[in-house]
N, C-alpha and C positions, 0 to 999 in steps of 0.2 A: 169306098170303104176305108182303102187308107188316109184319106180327107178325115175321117170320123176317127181313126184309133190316131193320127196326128192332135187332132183337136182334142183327145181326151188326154191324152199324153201331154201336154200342153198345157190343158187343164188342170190335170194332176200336178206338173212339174210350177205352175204359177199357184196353186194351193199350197205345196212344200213351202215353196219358198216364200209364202207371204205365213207359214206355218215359223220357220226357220225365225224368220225377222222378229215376229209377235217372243219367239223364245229369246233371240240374243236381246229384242228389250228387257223383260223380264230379268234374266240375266245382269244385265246393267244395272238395272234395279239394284238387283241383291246386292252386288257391289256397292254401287253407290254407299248402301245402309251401310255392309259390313265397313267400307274404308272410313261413313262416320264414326262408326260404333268403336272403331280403333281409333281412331282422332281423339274422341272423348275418353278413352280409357290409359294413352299416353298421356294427355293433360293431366288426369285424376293421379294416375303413377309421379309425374314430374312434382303435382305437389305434393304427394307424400315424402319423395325424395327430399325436397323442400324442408317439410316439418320436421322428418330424421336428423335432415342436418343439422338444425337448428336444434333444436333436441340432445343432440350428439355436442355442440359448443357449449350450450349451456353444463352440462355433465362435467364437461373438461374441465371450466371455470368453477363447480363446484368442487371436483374434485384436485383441482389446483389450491384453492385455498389448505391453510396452515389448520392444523390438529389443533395446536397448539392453541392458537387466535382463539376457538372454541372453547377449550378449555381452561383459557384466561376468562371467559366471557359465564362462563358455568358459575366458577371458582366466586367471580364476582355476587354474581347473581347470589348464590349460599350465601356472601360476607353479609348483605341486604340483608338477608331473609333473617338472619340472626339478628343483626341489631331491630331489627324491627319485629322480633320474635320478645327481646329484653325489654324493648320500652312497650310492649304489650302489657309482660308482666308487672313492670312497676307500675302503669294505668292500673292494671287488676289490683294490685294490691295498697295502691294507694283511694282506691275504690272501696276497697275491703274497710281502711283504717277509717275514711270517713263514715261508714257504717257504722261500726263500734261508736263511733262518738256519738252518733243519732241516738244509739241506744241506750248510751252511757247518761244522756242530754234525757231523756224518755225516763227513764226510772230513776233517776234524783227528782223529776219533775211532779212525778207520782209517789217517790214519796216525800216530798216537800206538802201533796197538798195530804196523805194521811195525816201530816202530822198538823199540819194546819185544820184540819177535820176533830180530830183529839181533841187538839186544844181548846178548839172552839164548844166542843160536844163538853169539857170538860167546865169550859167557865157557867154553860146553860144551867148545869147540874151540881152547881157549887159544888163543884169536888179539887181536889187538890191535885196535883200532878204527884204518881210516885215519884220516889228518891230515887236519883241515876248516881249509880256509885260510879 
């Protein structure tokens, strides 16, 4: 009988411990994951640190540069915009005067031909042209 409570004893104590081993695999496991899962999430951190940096120079260098430099560059830019605002105008209005002359060129044209029409209307009808005082 104690042969039989040895052997379960035994039994039991070779169950734990093949119980024990299956857990500290398992265990390792999780490890394993969690120390990738931290692997990959310092890399992702480093290059953010990365990009910050990089980010943070750039900033410096913008905000290194001259006010000044800028508002030379402004200033310019308006001198542009003005002269090329004038010779707008003068296109426009040298646009304008050619017009006038079309029109000008138009209505002496028309009445060049009334009066050529008169005339002609008046030699059909043997009539005499009035007196122009």
């Amino acid at each position: 009988m104690s042969d039989d409570i040895s052997v379960q004893i035994l039994a039991q104590s070779s169950e734990n411990i093949q119980k024990l081993f299956d857990l500290s695999t398992r265990i390792d496991e999780r490890v394993k994951a969690i120390q990738t899962n931290q692997s990959n999430l310092e890399h992702r951190i480093e290059s953010l640190f990365g990009s910050h940096n990089l980010a943070m120079q750039k900033i410096v260098v913008l905000e290194s540069r001259d006010v000044k430099f800028l508002d030379s560059k402004v200033s310019e830019c308006e001198k542009e915009i003005t002269v090329i605002d004038k010779r707008l105008t003068q296109v426009e209005s040298s646009s304008g005067q050619n017009q006038d002359r079309w029109n000008k060129i138009m209505s002496f044209v028309i009445q060049l031909v009334w009066v050529i029409l008169a005339a002609w209307l008046l030699m059909k009808l043997n009539l005499q042209a009035p007196a122009v005082p």
